[in-house]
C-alpha positions in Angstrom: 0.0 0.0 0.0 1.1 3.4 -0.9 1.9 6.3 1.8 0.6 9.5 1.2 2.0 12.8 2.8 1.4 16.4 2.9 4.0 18.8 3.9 4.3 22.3 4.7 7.0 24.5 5.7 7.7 28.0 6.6 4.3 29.2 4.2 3.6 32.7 3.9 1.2 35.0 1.7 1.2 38.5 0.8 -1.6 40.6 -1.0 -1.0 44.0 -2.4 2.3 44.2 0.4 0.2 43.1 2.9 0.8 39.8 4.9 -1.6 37.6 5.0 0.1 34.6 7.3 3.6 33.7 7.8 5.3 31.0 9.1 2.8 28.1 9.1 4.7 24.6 9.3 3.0 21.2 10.0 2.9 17.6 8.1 -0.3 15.7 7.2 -0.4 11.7 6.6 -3.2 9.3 5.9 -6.0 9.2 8.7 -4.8 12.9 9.6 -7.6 15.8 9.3 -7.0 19.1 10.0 -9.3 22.5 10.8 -8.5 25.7 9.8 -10.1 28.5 12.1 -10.0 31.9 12.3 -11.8 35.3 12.4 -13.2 36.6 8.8 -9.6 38.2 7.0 -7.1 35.7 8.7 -6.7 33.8 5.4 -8.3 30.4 6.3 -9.6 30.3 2.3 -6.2 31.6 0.8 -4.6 29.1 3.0 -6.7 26.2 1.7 -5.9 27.6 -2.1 -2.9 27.4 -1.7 -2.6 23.7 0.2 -4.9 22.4 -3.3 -2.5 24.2 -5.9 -4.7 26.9 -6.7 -2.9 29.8 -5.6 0.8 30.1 -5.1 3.0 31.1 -2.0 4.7 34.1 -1.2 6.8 32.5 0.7 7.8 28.5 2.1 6.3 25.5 0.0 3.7 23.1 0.1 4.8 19.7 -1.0 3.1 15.9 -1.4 5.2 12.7 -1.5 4.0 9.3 -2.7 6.2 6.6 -1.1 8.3 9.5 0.1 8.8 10.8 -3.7 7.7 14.5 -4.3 4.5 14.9 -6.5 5.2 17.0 -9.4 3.7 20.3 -9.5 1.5 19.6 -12.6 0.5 16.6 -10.9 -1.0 17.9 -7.8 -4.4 18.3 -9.0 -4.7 14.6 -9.2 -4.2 14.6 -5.7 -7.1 16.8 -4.3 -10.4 17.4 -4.3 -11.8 20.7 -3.4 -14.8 22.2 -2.6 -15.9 25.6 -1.7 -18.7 27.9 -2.7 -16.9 30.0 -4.9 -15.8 27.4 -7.6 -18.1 27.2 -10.5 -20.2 24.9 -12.6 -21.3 25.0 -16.0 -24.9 25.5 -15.3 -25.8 25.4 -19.3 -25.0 21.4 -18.5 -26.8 18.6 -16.5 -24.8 17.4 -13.4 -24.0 13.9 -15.8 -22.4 16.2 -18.2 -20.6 18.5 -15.9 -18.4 15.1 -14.3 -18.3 14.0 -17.7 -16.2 17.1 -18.9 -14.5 17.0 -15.7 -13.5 13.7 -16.4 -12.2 14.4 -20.2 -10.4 17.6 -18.4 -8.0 15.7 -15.8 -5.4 14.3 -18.3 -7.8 13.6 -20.8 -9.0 10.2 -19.2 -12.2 8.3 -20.7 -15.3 9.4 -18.4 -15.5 7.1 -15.2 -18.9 6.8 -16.0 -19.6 4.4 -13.1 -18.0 6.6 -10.5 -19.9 9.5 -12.0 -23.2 7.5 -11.4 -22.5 6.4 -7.8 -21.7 9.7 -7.1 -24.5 11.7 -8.5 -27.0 9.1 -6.5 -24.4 9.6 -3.3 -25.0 13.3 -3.4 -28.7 12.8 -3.8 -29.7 14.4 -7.1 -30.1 11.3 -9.0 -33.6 12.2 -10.0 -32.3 15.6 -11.0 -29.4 14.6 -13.0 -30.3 15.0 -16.6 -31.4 18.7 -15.8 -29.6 21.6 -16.5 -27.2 22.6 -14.0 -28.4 26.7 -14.1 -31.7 25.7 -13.0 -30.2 23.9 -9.9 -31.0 25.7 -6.4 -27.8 26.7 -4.3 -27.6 24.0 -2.0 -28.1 21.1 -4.7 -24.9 23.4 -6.4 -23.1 22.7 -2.8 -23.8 19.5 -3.9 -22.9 18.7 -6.7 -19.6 20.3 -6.2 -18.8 17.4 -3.7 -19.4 14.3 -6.6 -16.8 17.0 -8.5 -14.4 16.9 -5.6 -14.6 12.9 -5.0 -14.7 12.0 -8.9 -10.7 11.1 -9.1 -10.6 9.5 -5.7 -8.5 12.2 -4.1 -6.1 11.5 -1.2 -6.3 14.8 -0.1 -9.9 16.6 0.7 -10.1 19.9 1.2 -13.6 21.6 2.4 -13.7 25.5 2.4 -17.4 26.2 4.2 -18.3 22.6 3.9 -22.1 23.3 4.7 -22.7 26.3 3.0 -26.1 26.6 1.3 -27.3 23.0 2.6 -30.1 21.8 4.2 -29.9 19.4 6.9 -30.2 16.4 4.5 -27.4 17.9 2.6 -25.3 18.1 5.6 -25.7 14.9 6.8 -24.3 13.6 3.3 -21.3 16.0 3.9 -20.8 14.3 7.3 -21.1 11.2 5.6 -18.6 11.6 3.1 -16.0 13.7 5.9 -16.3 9.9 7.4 -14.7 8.2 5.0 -12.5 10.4 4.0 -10.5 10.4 7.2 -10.4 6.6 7.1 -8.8 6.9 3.5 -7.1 10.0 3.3 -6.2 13.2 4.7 -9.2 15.8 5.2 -9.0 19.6 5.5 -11.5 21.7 6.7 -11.9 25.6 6.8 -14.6 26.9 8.4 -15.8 29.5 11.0 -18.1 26.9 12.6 -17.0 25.2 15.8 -19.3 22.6 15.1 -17.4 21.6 11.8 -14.6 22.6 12.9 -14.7 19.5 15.4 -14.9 16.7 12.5 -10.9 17.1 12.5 -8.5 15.9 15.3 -6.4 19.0 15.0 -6.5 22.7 14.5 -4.8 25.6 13.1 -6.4 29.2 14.2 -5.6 31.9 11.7 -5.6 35.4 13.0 -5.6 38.4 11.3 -1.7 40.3 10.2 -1.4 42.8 12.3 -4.0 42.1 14.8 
């Protein structure tokens, strides 16, 4: 079996010269799941861009080893899932069609039309999955961004306001899938909401440069 680990060292981000955070170090392995707290401003999104490859650092790195070999850069995406509410769908598209494209997207591999399937019925919008994504209400979005998130099979989960725009149904699938996810991999949550917040064994608190 393969060993999976996430390391970070000495990060830092600035914005417009101003500092974000500095000096966060700590290591992630399989079974591990972290929270990241803080006030509104202390970075807890930027931080979780930057842990999935989506933003860079302004300072220190952010590193996953397989087997204790580095994952290339331009590999990385393979190795997360990420969901927040900012991230987008195309809405002109049915949720089959949206993990479809996904699918063609990462590398160019055929659909996993199976995985797609399981998922869609997972997240609960099986009876809604040949309509178009636009007409979707925000919390089946939420949703439907999670089957996105879990398509490849990601070792590393990362959750930016897991529960954001779901009802309680929807939130007991997120608790659902946060489950197996620390049993399998490593899970990240940011979130201002103690209750979430204590899915995770540890914590980081972010606080606002300057403050």
């Amino acid at each position: 079996m393969s060993t999976f680990k996430l390391v970070v060292r000495d990060l830092g981000k600035d914005f417009n010269r101003r500092t974000i955070f500095r000096g966060l170090t700590f290591s992630l392995a399989v079974g591990d799941s972290l929270a990241i707290t803080g006030n509104n401003g202390s970075g807890k999104s930027t931080l979780s861009k930057i842990l999935g490859g989506v933003l860079s650092p302004s300072k220190g790195f952010v590193a996953y080893f397989v087997n204790n070999a580095k994952v290339q850069e331009e590999q990385m995406k393979d190795s997360v899932g990420f969901v927040s509410p900012y991230l987008n769908l195309y809405d002109e598209f049915t949720a089959a069609e949206n993990l479809r494209i996904l699918s063609l997207i990462r590398a160019g591999k055929k659909p996993f039309q199976s995985r797609a399937d399981e998922l869609i019925g997972m997240v609960g919008l099986w009876p809604r999955r040949d309509d178009p994504v636009g007409i979707y209400s925000s919390g089946m979005k939420q949703r439907l961004k999670y089957a996105f998130a879990l398509l490849h099979e990601p070792p590393v989960l990362i959750l930016d306001e897991p529960t954001s725009n779901l009802d309680e149904e929807g939130t007991e699938v997120v608790k659902e899938i946060v489950r197996m996810q620390k049993k399998t991999g490593i899970l990240i949550v940011a979130t201002n909401d103690s209750r979430e917040a204590k899915w995770c064994k540890k914590k980081i608190v972010m606080k606002v440069a300057g403050a």
